[in-house]
C-alpha positions as CSV (number, residue, x, y, z in Angstrom):
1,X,-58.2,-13.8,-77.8
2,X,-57.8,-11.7,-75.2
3,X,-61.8,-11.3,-74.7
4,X,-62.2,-14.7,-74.4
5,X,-59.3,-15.9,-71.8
6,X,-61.4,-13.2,-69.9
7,X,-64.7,-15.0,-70.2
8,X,-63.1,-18.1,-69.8
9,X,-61.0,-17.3,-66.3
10,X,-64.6,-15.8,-65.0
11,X,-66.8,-18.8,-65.7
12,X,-63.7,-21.0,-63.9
13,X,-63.9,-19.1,-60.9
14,X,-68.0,-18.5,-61.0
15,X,-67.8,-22.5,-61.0
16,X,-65.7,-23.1,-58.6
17,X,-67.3,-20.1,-56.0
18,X,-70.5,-22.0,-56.9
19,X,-69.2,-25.9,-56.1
20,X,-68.1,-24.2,-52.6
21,X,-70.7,-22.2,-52.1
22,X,-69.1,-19.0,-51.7
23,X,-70.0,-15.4,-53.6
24,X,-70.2,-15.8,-57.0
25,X,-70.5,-12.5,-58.5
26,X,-67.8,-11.0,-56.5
27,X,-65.5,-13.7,-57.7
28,X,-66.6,-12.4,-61.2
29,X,-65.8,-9.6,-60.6
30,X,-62.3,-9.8,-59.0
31,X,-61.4,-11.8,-62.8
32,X,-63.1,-9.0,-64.9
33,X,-62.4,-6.1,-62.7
34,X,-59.5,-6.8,-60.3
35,X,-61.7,-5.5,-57.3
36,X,-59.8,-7.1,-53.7
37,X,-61.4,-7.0,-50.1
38,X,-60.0,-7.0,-47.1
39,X,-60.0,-9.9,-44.7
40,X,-63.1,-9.0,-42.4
41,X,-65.0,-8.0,-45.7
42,X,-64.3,-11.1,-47.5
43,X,-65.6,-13.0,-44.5
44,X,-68.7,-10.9,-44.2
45,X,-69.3,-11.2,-48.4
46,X,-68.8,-14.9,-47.9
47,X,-65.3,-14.8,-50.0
48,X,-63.9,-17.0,-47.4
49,X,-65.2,-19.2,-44.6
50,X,-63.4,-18.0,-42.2
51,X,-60.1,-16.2,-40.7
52,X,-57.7,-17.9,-38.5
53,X,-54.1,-16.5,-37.0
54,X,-52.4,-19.2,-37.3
55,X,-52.1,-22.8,-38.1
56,X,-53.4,-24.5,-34.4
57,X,-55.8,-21.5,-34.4
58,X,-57.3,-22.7,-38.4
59,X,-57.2,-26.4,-37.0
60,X,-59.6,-25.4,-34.4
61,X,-62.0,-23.8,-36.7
62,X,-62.5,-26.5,-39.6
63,X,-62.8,-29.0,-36.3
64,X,-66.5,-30.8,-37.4
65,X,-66.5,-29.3,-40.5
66,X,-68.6,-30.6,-43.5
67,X,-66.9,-31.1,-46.9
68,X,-67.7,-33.0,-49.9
69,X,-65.0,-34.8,-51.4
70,X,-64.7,-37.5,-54.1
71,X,-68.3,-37.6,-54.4
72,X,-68.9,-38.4,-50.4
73,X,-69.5,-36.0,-47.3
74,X,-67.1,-36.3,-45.2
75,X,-66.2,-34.5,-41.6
76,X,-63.4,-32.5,-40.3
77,X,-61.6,-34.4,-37.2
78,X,-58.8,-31.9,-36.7
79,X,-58.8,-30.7,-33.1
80,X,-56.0,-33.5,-32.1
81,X,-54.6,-34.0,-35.4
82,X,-50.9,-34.8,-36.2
83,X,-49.2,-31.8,-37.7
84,X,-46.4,-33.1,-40.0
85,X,-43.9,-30.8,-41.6
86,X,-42.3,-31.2,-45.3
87,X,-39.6,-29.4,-45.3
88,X,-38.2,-29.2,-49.0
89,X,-34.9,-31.4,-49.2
90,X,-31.6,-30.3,-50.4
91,X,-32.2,-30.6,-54.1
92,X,-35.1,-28.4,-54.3
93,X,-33.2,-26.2,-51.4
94,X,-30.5,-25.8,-53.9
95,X,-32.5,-25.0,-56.7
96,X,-33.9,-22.3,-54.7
97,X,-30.5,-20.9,-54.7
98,X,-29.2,-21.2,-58.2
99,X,-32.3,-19.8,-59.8
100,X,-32.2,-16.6,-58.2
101,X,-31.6,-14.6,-61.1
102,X,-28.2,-12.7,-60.0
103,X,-26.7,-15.8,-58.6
104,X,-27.5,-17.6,-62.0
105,X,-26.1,-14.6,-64.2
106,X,-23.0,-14.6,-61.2
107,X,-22.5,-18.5,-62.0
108,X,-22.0,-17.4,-65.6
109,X,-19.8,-15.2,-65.4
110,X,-17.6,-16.7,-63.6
111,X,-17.4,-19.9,-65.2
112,X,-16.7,-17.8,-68.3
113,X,-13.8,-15.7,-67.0
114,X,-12.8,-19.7,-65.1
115,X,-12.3,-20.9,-69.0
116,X,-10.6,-17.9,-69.8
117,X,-8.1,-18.0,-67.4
118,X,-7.8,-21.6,-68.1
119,X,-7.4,-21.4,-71.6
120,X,-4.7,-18.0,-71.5
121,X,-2.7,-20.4,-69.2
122,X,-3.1,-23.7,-70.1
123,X,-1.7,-26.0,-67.1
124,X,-3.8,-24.7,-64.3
125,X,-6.3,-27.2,-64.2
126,X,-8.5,-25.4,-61.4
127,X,-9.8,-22.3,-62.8
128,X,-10.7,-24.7,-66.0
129,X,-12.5,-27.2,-64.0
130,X,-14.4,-24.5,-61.2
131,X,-15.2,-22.7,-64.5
132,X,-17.1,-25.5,-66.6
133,X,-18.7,-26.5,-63.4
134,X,-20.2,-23.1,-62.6
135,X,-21.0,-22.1,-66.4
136,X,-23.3,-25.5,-66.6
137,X,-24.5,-24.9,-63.6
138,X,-25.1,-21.2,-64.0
139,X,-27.0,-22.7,-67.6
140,X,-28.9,-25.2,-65.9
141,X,-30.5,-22.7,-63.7
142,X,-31.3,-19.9,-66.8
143,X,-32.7,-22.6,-68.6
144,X,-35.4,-23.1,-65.8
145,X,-35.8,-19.4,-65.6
146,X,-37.8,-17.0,-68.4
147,X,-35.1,-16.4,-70.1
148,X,-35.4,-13.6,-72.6
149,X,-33.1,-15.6,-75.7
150,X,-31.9,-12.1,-77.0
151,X,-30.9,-10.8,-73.7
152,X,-28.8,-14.3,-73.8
153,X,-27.8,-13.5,-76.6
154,X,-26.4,-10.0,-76.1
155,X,-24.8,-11.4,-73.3
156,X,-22.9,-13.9,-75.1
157,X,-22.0,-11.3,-77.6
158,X,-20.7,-8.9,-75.2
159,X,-18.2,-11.7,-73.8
160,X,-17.4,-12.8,-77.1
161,X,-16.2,-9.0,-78.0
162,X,-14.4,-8.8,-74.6
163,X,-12.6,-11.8,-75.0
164,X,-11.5,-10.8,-78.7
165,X,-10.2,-7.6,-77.5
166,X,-7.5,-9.3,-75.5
167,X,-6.3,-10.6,-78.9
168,X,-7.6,-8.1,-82.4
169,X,-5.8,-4.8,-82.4
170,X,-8.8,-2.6,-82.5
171,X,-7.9,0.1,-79.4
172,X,-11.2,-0.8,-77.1
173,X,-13.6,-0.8,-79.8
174,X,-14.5,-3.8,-78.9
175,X,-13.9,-4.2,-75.4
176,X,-16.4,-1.2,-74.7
177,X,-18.9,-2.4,-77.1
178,X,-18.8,-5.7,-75.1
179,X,-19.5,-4.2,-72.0
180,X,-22.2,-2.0,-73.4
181,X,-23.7,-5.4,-75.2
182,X,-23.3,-7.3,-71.4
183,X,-24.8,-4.4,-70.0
184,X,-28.2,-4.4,-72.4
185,X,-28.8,-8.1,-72.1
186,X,-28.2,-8.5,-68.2
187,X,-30.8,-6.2,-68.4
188,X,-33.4,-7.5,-70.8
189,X,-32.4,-11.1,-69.4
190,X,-35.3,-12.0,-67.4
191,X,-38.6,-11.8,-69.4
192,X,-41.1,-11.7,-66.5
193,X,-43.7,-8.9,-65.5
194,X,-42.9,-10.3,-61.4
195,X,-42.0,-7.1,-59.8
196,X,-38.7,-7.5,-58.3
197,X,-38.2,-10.8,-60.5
198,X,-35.1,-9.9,-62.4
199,X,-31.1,-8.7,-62.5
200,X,-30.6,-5.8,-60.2
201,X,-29.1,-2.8,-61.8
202,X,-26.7,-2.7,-59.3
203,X,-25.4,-6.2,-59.5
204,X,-25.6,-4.9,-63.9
205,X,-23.1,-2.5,-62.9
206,X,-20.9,-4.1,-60.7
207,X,-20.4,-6.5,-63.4
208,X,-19.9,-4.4,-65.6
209,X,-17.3,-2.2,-64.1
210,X,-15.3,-5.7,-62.7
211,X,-15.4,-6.4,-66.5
212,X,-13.7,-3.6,-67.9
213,X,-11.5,-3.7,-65.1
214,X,-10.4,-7.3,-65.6
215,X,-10.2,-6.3,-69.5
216,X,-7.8,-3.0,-69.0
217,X,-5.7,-4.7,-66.8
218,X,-4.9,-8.0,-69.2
219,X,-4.6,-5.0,-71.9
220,X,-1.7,-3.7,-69.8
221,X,0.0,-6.7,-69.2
222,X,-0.2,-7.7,-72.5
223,X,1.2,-4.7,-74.1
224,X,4.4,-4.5,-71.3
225,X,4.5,-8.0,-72.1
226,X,5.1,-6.8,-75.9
227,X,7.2,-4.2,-74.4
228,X,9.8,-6.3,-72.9
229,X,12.8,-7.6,-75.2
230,X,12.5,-11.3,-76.1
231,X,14.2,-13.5,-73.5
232,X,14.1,-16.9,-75.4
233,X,13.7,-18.5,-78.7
234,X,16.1,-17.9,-82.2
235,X,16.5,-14.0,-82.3
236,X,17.8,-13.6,-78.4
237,X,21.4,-14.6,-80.6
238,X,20.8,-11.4,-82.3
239,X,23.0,-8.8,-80.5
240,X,24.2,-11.2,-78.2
241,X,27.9,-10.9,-77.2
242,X,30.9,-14.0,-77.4
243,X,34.3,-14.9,-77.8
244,X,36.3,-16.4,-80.6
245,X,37.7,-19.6,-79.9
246,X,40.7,-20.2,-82.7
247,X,41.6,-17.8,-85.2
248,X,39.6,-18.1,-88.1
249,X,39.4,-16.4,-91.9
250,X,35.9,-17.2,-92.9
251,X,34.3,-19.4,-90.4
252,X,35.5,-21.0,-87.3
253,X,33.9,-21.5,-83.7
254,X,32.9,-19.0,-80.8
255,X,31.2,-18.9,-77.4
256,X,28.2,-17.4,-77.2
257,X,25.8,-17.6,-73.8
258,X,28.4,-20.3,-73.0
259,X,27.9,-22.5,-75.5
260,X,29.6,-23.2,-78.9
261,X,28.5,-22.0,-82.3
262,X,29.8,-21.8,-85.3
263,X,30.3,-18.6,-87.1
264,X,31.4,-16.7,-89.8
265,X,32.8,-13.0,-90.2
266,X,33.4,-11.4,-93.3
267,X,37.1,-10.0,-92.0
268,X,39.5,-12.5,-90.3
269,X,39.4,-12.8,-86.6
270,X,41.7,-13.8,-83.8
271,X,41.6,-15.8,-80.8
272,X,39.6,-14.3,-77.8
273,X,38.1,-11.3,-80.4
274,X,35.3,-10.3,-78.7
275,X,32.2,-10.2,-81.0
276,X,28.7,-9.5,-81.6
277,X,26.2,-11.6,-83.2
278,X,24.2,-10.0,-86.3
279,X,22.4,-12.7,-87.8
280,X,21.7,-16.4,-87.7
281,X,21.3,-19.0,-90.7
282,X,20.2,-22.3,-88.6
283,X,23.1,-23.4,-86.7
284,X,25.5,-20.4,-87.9
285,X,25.9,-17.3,-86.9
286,X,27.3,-14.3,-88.6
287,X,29.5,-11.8,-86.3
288,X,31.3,-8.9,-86.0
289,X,34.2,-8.0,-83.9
290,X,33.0,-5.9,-81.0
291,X,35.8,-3.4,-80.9
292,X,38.9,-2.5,-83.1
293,X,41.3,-4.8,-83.7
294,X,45.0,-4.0,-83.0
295,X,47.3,-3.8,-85.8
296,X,49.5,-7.1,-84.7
297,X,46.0,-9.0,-84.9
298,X,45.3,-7.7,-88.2
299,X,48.9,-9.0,-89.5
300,X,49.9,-12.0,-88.4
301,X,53.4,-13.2,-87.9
């Protein structure tokens, strides 16, 4: 196969040297053998018709010029011609942008951490939004790239580990193996032989290291987080300190965080015993007195 894409790329090029009438057998040879000249010899080896400096200087040079074109000869009238310049518009301007391979990876990446953010704190709105927005973008712009699929996927892994760190009790293992995974397919991402085409190993390791920065630091919130005593729900009762509001012998009423509950003690307690909760069954709580009770409040009169 290979043999004959080489045959077939030299008798293009012999055809087309010959239609122009330039140097056949060195256009041969630059398919079979690579050989390159430089601008003077190409002119002299008839490679080129000619060398100009710049565009007014070319326009000058192809003035009167005979060409063949569509089947008819036609001449050159360029000396006065009307230069007119397309520049590319802002679509294909912005292309240009987003399909430079570090700004698509960027785009990624941080649409990913957007969602994260998003989705850790529902309510935010922005991050959630600017996220989405910059991951399609960011997968527009691979998808017009040559994309190397398990580079992709390596990336996607490495995320997906990173992510599942924050929640899975398995002590880094899978945070590290994320950021190795991220690092690998950034890497292998862009399947092109284009010298400087590609991720630069920098921008692989800045990523990286922002990575398991964000990831040590959400560890450390979360685990003060899971540190600090419980501030709301059922079991902040538990422990919790009232009052007894009328002397009771099995259950009666209290205040507790300045509301009213009902509760029940397994010894009798007076009015204004202070108390601490031990336990709640739904809307009842059981509770101990808080200190010793005097002797005239153990026996009533």
């Amino acid at each position: 196969m290979t043999r004959k894409q080489m045959h077939d790329a030299s008798a293009y090029i012999r055809g087309l040297a010959q239609l122009r009438g330039r140097n056949a057998e060195w256009a041969e040879r630059a398919v079979r053998e690579a050989v390159s000249l430089s601008a003077s010899e190409a002119t002299a080896q008839r490679v080129v018709d000619m060398v100009a400096t710049d565009l007014p200087d070319l326009l000058h040079k192809v003035n009167g010029k005979r060409i063949t074109a569509a089947g008819a000869e036609r001449v050159l009238k360029t000396d006065h011609a009307t230069v007119v310049a397309l520049e590319p518009d802002w679509r294909s301007r912005f292309l240009a942008v987003i399909t430079e391979p570090s700004v698509a990876l960027l785009l990624m990446m941080i649409g990913i951490y957007g969602l994260i953010f998003e989705f850790s704190t529902p309510g935010m709105v922005v991050p959630g939004v600017a996220g989405a927005i910059c991951l399609l973008i960011g997968l527009f712009a691979l998808q017009m790239l040559p994309v190397n699929y398990a580079g992709l996927a390596l990336i996607a892994l490495g995320i997906g580990c990173m992510v599942a760190e924050l929640f899975l009790p398995s002590f880094g293992t899978l945070g590290v193996g994320g950021i190795v995974a991220f690092a690998f397919g950034a890497v292998m991402l862009i399947d092109t032989d284009v010298p400087g085409f590609g991720v630069p190993i920098g921008l692989i390791a800045a990523l990286s290291a922002v990575s398991a920065l964000f990831l040590f630091g959400m560890s450390t919130l979360l685990l003060r987080a899971r540190k600090r005593p419980v501030v709301s729900g059922a079991d902040t009762l538990v422990g919790s300190r009232g009052e007894v509001l009328d002397d009771l012998q099995d259950e009666g009423w209290a205040l507790v965080h300045g509301e009213q509950w009902r509760i029940r003690s397994a010894r009798p307690l007076a009015r204004g015993t202070p108390v601490i909760v031990t336990a709640r069954q739904g809307l009842l709580l059981d509770v101990v007195a808080s200190e010793p009770q005097s002797a005239a409040t153990r026996q009533p009169t």
